[in-house]
N, CA, C and O atoms as a Maestro MAE file, in Angstrom:
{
 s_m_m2io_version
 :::
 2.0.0
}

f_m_ct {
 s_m_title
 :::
 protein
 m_atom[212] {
  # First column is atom index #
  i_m_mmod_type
  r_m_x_coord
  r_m_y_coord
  r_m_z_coord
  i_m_residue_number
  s_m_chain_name
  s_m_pdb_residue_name
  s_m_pdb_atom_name
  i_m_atomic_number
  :::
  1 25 14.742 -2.603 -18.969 1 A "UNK " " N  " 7
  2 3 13.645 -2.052 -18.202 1 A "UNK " " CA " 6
  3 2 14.139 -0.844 -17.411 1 A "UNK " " C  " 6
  4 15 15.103 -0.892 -16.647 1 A "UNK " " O  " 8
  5 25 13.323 0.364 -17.679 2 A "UNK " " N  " 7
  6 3 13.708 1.591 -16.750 2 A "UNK " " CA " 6
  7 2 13.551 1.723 -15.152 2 A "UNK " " C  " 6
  8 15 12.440 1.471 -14.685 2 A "UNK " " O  " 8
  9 25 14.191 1.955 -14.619 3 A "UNK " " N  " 7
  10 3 13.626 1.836 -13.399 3 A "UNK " " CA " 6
  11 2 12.317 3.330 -12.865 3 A "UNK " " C  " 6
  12 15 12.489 4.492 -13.236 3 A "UNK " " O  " 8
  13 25 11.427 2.995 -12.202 4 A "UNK " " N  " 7
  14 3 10.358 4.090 -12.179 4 A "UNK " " CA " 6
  15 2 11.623 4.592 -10.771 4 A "UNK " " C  " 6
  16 15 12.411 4.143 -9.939 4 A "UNK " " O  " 8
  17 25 11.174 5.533 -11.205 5 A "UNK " " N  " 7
  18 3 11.284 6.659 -9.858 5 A "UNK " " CA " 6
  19 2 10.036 7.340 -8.696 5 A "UNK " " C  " 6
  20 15 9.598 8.481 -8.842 5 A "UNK " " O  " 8
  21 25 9.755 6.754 -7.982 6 A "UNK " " N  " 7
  22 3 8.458 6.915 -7.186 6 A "UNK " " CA " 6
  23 2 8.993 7.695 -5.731 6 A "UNK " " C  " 6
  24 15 9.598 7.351 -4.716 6 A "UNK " " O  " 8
  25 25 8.263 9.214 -6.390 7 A "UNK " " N  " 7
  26 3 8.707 10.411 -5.561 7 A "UNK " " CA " 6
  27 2 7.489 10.521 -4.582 7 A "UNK " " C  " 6
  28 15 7.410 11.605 -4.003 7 A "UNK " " O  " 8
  29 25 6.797 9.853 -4.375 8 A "UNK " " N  " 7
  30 3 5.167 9.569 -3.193 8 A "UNK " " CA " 6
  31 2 5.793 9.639 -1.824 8 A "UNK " " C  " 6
  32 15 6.685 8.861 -1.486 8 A "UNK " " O  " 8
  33 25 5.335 10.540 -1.078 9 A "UNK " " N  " 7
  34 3 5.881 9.994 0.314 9 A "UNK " " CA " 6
  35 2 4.393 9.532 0.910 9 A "UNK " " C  " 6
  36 15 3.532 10.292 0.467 9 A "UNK " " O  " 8
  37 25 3.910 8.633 1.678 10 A "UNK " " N  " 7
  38 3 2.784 8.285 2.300 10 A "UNK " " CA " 6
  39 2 2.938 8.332 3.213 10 A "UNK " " C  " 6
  40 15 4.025 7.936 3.632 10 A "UNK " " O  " 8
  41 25 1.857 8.899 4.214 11 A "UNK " " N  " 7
  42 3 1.778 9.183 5.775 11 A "UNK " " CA " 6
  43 2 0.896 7.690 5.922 11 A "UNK " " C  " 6
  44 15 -0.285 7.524 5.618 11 A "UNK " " O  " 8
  45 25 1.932 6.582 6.530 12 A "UNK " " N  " 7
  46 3 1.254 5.474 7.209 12 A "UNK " " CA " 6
  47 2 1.088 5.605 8.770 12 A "UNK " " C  " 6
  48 15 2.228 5.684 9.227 12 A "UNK " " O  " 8
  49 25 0.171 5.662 9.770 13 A "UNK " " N  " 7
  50 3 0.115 5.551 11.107 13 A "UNK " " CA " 6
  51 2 1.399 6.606 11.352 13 A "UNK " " C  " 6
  52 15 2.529 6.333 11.756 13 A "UNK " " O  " 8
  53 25 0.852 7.866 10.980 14 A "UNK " " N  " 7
  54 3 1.901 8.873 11.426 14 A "UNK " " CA " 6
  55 2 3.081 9.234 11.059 14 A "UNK " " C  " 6
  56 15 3.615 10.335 11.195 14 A "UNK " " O  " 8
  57 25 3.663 7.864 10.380 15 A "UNK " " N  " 7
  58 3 5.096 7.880 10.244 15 A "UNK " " CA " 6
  59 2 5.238 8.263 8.390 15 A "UNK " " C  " 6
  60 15 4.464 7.774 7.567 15 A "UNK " " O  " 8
  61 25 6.227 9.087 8.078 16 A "UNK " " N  " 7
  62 3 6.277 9.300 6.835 16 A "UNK " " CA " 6
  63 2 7.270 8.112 6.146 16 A "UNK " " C  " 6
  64 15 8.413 7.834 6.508 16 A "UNK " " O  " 8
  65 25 6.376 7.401 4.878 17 A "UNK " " N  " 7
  66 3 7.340 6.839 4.584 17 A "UNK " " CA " 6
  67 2 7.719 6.756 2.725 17 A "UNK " " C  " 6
  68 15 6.933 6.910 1.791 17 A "UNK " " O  " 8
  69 25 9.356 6.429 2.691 18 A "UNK " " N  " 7
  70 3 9.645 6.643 1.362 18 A "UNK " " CA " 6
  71 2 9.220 5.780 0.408 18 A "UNK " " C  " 6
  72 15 9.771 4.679 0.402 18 A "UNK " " O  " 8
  73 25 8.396 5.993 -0.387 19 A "UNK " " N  " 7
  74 3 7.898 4.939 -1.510 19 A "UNK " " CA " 6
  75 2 9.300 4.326 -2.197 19 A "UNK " " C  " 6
  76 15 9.470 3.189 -2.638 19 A "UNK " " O  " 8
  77 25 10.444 5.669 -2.136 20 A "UNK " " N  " 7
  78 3 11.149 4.359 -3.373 20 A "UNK " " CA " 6
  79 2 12.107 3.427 -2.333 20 A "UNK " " C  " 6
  80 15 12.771 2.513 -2.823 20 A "UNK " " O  " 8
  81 25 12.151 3.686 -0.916 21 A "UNK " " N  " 7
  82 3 12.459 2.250 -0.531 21 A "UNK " " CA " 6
  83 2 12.018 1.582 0.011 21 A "UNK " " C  " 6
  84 15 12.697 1.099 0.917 21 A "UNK " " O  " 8
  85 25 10.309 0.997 -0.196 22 A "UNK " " N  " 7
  86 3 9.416 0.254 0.047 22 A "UNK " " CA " 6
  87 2 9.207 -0.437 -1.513 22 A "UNK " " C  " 6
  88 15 8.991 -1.646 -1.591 22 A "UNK " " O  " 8
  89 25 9.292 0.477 -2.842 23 A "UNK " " N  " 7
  90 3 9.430 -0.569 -4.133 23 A "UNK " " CA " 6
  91 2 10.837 -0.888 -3.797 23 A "UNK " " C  " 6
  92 15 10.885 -2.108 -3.638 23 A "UNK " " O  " 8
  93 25 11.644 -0.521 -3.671 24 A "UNK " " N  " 7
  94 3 13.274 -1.126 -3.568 24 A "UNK " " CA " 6
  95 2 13.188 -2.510 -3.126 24 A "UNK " " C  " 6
  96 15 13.823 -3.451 -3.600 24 A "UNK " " O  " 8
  97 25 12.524 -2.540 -2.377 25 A "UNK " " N  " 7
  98 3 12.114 -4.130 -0.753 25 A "UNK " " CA " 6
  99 2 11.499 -4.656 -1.596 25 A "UNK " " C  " 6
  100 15 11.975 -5.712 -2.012 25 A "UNK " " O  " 8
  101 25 10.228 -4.177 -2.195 26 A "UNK " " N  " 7
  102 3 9.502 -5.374 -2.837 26 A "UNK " " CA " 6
  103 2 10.469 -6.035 -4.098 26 A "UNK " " C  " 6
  104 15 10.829 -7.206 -4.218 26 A "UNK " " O  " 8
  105 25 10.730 -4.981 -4.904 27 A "UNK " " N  " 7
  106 3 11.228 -5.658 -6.492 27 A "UNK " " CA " 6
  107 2 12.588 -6.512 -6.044 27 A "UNK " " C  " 6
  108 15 13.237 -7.060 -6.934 27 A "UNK " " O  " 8
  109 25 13.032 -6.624 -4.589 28 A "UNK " " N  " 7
  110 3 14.203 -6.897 -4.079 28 A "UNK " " CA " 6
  111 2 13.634 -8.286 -3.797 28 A "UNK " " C  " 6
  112 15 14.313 -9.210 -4.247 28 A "UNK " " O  " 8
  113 25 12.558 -8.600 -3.163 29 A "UNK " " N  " 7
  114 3 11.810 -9.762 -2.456 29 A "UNK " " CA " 6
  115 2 11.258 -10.600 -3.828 29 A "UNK " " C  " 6
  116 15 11.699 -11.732 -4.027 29 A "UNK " " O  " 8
  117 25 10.280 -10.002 -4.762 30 A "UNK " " N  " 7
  118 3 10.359 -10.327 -5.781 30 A "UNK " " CA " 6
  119 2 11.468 -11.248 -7.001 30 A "UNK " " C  " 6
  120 15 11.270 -12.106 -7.861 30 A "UNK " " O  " 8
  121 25 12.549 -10.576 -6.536 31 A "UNK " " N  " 7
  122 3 13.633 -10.953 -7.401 31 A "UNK " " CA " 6
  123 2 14.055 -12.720 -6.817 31 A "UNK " " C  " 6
  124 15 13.982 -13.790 -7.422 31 A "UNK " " O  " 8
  125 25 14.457 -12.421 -5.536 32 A "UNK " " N  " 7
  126 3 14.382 -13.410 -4.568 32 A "UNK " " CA " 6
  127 2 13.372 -14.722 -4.654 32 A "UNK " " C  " 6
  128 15 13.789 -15.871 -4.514 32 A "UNK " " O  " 8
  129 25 12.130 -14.424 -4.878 33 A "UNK " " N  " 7
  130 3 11.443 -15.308 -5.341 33 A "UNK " " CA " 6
  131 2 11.176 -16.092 -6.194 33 A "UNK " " C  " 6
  132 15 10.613 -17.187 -6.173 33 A "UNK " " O  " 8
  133 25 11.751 -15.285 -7.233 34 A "UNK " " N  " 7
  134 3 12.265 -16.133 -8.761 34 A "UNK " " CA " 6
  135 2 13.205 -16.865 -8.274 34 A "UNK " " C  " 6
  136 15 12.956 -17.950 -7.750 34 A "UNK " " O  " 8
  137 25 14.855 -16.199 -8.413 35 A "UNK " " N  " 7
  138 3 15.768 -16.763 -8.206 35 A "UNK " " CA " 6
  139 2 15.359 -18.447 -7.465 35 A "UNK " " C  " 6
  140 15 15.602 -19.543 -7.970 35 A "UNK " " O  " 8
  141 25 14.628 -18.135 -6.038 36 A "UNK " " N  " 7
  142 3 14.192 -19.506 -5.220 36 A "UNK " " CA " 6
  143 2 13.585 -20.619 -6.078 36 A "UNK " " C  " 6
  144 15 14.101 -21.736 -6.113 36 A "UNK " " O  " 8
  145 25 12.315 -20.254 -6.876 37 A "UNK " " N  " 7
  146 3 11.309 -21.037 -7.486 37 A "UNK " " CA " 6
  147 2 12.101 -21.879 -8.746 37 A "UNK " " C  " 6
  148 15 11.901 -23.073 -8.968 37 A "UNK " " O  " 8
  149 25 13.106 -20.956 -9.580 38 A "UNK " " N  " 7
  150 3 14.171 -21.184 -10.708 38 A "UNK " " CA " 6
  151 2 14.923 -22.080 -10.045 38 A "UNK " " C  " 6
  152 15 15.382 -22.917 -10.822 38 A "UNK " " O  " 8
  153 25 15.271 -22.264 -8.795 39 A "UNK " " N  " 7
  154 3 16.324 -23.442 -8.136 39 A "UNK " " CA " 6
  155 2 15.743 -24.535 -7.673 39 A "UNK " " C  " 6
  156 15 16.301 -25.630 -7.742 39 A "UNK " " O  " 8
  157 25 14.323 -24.326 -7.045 40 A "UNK " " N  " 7
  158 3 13.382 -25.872 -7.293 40 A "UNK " " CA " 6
  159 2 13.119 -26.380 -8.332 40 A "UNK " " C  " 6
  160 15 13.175 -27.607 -8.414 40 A "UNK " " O  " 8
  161 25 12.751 -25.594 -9.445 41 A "UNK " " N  " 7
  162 3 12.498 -25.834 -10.603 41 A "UNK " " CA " 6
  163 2 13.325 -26.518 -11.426 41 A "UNK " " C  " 6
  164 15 13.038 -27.461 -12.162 41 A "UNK " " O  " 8
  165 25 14.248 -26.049 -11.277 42 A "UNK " " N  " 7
  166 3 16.013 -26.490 -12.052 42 A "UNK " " CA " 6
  167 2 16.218 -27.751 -11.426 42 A "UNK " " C  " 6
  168 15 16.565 -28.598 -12.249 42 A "UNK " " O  " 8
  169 25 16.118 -28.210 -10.167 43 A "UNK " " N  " 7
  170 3 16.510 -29.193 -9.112 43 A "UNK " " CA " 6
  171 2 15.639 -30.298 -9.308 43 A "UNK " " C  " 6
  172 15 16.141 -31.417 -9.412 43 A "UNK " " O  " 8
  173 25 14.247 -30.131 -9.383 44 A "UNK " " N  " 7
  174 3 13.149 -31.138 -9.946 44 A "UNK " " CA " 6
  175 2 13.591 -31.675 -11.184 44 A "UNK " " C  " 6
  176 15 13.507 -32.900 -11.110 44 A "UNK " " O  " 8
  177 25 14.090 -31.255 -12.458 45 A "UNK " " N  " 7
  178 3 14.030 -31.481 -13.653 45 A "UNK " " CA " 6
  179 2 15.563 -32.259 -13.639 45 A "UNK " " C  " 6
  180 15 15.952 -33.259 -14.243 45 A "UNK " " O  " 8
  181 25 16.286 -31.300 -12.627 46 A "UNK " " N  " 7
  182 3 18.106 -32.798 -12.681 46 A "UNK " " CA " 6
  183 2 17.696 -33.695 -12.220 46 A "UNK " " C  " 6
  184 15 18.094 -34.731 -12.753 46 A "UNK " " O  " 8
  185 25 16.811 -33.856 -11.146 47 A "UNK " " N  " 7
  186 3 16.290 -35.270 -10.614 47 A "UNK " " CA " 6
  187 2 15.196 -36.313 -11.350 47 A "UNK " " C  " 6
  188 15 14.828 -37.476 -11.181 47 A "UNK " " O  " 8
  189 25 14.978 -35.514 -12.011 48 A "UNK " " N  " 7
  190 3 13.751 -36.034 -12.837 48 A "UNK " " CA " 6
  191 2 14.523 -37.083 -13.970 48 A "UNK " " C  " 6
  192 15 14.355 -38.256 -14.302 48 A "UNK " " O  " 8
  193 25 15.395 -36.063 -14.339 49 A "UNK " " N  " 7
  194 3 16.004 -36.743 -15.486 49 A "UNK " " CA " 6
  195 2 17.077 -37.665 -15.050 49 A "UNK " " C  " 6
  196 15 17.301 -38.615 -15.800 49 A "UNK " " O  " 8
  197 25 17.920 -37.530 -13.752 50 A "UNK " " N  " 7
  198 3 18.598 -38.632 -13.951 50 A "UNK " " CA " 6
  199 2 17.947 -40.042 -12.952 50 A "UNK " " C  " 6
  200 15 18.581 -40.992 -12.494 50 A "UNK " " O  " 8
  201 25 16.253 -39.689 -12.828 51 A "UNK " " N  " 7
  202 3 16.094 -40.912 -12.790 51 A "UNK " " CA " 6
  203 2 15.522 -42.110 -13.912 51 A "UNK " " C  " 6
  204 15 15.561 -43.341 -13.908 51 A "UNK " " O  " 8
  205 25 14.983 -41.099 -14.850 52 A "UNK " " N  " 7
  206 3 14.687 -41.638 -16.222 52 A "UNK " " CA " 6
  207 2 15.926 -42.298 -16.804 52 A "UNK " " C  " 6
  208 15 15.786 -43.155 -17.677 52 A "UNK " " O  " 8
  209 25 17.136 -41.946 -16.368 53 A "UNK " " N  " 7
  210 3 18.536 -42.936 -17.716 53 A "UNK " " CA " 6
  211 2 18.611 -43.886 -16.285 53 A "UNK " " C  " 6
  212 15 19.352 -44.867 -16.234 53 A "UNK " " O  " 8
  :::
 }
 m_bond[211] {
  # First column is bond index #
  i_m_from
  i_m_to
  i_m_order
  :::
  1 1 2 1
  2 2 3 1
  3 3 4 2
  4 3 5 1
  5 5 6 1
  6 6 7 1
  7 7 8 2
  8 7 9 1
  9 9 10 1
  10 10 11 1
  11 11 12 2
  12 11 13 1
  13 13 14 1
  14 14 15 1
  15 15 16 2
  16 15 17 1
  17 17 18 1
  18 18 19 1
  19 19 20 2
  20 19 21 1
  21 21 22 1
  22 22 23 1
  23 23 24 2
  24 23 25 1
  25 25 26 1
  26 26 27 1
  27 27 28 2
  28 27 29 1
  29 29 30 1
  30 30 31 1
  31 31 32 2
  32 31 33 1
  33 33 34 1
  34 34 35 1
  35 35 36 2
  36 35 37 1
  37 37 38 1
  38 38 39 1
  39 39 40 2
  40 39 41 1
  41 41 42 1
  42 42 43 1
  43 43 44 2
  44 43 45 1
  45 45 46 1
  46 46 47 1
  47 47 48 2
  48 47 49 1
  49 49 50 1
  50 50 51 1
  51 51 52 2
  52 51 53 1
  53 53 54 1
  54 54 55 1
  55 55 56 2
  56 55 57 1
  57 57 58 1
  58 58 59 1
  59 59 60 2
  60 59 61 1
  61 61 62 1
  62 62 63 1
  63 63 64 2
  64 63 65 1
  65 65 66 1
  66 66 67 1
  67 67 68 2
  68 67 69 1
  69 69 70 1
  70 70 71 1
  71 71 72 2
  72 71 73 1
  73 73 74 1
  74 74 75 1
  75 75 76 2
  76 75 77 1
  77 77 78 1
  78 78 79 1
  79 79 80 2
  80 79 81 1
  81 81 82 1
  82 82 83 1
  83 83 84 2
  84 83 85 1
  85 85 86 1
  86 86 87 1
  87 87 88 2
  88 87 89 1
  89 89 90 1
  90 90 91 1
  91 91 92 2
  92 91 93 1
  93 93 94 1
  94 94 95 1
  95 95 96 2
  96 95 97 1
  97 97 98 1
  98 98 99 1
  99 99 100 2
  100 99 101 1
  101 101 102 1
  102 102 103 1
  103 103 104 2
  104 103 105 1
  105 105 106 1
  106 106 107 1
  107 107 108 2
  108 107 109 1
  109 109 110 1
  110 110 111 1
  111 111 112 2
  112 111 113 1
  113 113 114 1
  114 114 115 1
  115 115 116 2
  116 115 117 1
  117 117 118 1
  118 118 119 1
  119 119 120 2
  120 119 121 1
  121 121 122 1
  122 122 123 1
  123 123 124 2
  124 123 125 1
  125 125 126 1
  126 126 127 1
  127 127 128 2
  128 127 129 1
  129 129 130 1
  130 130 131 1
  131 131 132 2
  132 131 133 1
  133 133 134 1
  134 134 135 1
  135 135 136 2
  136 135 137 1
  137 137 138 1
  138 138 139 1
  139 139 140 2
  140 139 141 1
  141 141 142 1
  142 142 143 1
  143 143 144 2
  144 143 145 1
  145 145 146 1
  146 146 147 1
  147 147 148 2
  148 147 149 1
  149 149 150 1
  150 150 151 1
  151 151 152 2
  152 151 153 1
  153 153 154 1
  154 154 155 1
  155 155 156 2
  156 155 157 1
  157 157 158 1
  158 158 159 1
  159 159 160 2
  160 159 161 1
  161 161 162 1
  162 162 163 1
  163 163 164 2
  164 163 165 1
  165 165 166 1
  166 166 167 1
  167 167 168 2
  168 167 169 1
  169 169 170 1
  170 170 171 1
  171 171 172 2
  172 171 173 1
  173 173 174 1
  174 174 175 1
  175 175 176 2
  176 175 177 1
  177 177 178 1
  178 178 179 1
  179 179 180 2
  180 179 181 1
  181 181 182 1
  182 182 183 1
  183 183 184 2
  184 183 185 1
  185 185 186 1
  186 186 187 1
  187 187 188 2
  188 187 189 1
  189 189 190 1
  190 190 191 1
  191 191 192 2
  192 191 193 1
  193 193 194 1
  194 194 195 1
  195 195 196 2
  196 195 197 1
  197 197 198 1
  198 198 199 1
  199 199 200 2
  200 199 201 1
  201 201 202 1
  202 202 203 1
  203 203 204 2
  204 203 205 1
  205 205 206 1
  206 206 207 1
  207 207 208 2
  208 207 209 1
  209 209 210 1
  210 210 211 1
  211 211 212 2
  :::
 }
}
């Protein structure tokens, strides 16, 4: 996957801000969220199974 390059600057409440490190934060938080959900997920299914044997 390429990474986009997002050259936008947006004037929020005055302050100028950089789009590419506001996607940086998200796809960063994003990533984070997998990783988390993949370790409940993973953790449910070892427990799952070693209460079935």
């Amino acid at each position: 996957m390429t990474k986009k390059k997002l050259e936008i600057l947006e004037i929020c409440t005055g302050e100028i801000v950089d789009m590419n490190i506001v996607q940086m934060k998200k796809e960063k938080i994003q990533k984070n969220k997998k990783m988390f959900f993949g370790e409940i997920i993973k953790n449910c299914f070892v427990s799952a199974f070693l209460k079935a044997e």
